[in-house]
N, C-alpha and C positions, 0 to 999 in steps of 0.2 A: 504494500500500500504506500502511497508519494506522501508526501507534507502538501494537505490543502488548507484552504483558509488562509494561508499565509501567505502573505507576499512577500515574496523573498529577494525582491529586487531592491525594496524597502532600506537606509541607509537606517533603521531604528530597529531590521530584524536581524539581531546578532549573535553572539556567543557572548557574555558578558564574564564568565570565569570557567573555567573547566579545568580541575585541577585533580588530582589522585588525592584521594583521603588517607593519612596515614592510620596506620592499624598494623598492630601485632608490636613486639620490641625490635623489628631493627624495620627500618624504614622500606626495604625491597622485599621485607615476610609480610605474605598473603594465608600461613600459616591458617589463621581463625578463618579462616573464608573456606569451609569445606563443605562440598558436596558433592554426595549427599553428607550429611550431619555426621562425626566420627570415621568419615573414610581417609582423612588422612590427605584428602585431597583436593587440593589449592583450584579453587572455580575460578579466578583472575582475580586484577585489581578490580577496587572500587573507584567510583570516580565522584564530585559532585562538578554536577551541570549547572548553569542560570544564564538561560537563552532569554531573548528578548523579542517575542514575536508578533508581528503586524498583522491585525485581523481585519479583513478585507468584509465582508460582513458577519451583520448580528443574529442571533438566533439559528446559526448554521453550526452543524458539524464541522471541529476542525482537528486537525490531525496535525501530530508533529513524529515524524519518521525519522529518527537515527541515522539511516543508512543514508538519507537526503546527503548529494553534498552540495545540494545549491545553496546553503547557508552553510556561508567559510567556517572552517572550524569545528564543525559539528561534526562529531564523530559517536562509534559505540553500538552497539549490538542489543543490551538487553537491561532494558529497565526496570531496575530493582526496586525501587518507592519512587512517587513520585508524592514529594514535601509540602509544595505550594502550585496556587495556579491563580497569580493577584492581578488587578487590571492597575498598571503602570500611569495611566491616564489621569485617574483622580476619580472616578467612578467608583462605585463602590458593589454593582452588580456581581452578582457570584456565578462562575459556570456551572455549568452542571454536568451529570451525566459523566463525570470524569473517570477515568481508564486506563489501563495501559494492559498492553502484550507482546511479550518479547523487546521487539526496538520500536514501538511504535504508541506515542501516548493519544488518546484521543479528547474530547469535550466539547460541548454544545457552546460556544460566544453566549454571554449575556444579549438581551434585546436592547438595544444603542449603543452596540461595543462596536461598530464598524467602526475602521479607521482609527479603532483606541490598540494599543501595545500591551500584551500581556506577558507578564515575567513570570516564565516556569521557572523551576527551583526542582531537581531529582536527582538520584541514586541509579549509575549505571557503569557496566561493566564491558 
């Protein structure tokens, strides 16, 4: 599935941090990261994301796909939480319907979030 809803030509729809989460005692141990639970076995790093993305309109399904790489920077396969979903705007509308699978987060726009920026915030690997 692509990244829609979002205009990604948009100089406001970004990558705002993406950075590895440290976890475990030395900085490159993924140790605690096992799966399945007690196999001993390192499922990758963590990462936290906080993209900034353009919602072209309101009350639509919108989608942000990982594997997209027409927003620079955006990388990652599988979303592990997803944190936050706030509108950057100054609105205060809540989305809905919010989701994820595998590399692919989804959520319905508020109704007069067209043209407003919504900063996700998640956990991915």
């Amino acid at each position: 599935m692509a990244t829609a809803n979002i205009d990604q030509t948009q100089a406001t729809t970004k990558v705002v941090l993406d950075t590895r989460v440290w976890a475990g005692s030395d900085p490159d141990s993924v140790a605690w990261l096992q799966s399945p639970i007690g196999s001993d076995a390192a499922a990758g790093a963590l990462n936290l994301l906080i993209v900034d993305c353009y919602i072209t309109a309101a009350s639509t399904t919108t989608t942000l796909d990982l594997a997209s790489n027409s927003i620079t920077g955006l990388a990652g396969t599988t979303i592990e939480s997803v944190l936050s979903v706030v509108n950057n705007s100054g609105a205060f509308e809540i989305p809905a319907n919010i989701s994820h699978a595998t590399g692919i987060l989804s959520f319905t726009s508020p109704s007069g979030t067209n043209t407003d920026v919504m900063r996700i915030t998640l956990l991915y690997r």
